[in-house]
N, C-alpha and C positions, 0 to 999 in steps of 0.2 A: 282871366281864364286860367282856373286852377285844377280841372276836371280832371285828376285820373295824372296828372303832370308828372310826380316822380316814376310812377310804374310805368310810363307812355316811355320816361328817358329811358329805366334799366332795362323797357323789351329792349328799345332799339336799339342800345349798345348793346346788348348781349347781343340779341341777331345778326346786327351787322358782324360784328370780332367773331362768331363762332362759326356763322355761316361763310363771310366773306376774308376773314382774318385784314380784313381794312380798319385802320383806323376815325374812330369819326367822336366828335365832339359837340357838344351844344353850343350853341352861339344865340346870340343876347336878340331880342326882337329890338325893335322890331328891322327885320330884315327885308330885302326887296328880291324878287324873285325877277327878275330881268324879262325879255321878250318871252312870252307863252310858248312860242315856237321851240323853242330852245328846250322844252322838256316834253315829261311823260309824266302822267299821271295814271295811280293805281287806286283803283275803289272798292271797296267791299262795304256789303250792308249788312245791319245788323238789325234782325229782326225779332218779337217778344214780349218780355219784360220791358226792356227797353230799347226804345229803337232811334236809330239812327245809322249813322257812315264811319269809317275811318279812310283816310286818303293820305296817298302819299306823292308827292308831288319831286321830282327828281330833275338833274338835267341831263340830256341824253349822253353826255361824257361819263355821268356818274352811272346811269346803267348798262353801260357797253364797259366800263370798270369791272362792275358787278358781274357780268356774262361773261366775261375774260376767265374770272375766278370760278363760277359756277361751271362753264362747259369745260375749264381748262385748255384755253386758247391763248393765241398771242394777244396783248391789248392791241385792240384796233382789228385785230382781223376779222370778228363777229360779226354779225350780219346783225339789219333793224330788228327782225325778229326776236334774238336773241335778248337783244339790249330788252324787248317789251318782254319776252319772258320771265328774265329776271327781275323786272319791276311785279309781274304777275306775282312768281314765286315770295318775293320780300314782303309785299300788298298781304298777301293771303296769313301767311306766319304771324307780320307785325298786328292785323285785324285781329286774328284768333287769337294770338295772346293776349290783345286787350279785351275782347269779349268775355274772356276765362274771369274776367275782375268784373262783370255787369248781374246785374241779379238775374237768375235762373227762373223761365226757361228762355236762351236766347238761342238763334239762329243767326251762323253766317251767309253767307252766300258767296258763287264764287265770284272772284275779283274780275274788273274789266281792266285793261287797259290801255290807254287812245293817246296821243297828241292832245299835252294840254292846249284847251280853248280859255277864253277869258269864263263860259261857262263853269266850266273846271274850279273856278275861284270862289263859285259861292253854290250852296244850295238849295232851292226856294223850298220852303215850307221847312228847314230844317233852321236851328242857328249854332255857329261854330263855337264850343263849349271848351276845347283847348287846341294849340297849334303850338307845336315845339319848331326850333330850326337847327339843324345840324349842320359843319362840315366834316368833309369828307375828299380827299386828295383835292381839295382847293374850290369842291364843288358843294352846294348847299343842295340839301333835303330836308323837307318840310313836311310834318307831320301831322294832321289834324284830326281831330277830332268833331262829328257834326250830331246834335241832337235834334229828332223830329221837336216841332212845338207844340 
């Protein structure tokens, strides 16, 4: 899975360091994304020329990180909202700038974001065309890419 691979890495670092001034790194697949519970997944679709999803799949340590830096709170003090908002806000930037690179005319849409399920892991009628994984203060984020077929 090579779809779009180095532009996928340079949004996300640049997103993350500009947005979050967090440091985060790629890390090697293939990686394990531990109990479902333990995260938050961000979705946005992409619709048009070409269609499909981009997701982001996060652990709830890494987006209460995130919301710390974004509302400018103590770590820890944010509330679940917050942690889902900031996966909202990253989901929606990290989509659109990859959309920016799909052939014209595309549509986003806005992002959801839930409690990852084992659903969350695949999705039907689409197939996963690239998945990068990050860390990030010791927490992994996963980045995928999904094409309708």
């Amino acid at each position: 899975m090579q779809f779009l691979e180095e532009e996928i890495l340079e949004i996300t670092e640049t997103t993350w360091q500009s947005l979050l001034g967090l440091e985060i790194h790629p890390r090697a697949l293939p990686a394990t994304m531990g109990p479902a519970e333990g995260y938050l997944t961000g979705k946005v679709e992409i619709s048009g020329a070409w269609t499909g999803a981009v997701l982001l799949h996060g652990s709830r340590e890494l987006a209460a990180a995130a919301a710390a830096v974004i509302f400018e709170t103590e770590a820890g003090a944010g509330s679940e909202q917050d942690s889902v908002d900031s996966m909202y806000e990253l989901t929606n930037i990290i989509g659109g700038n990859i959309k920016s690179l799909l052939p014209e005319p595309c549509q986003l849409s806005l992002p959801c974001v839930e409690a990852t399920t084992d659903e969350h892991l695949r999705i039907l009628g689409m197939e996963k065309v690239s998945e990068l994984v990050f860390d990030c203060q010791d927490q992994p984020l996963f980045v995928s890419v999904w094409q309708q077929q």
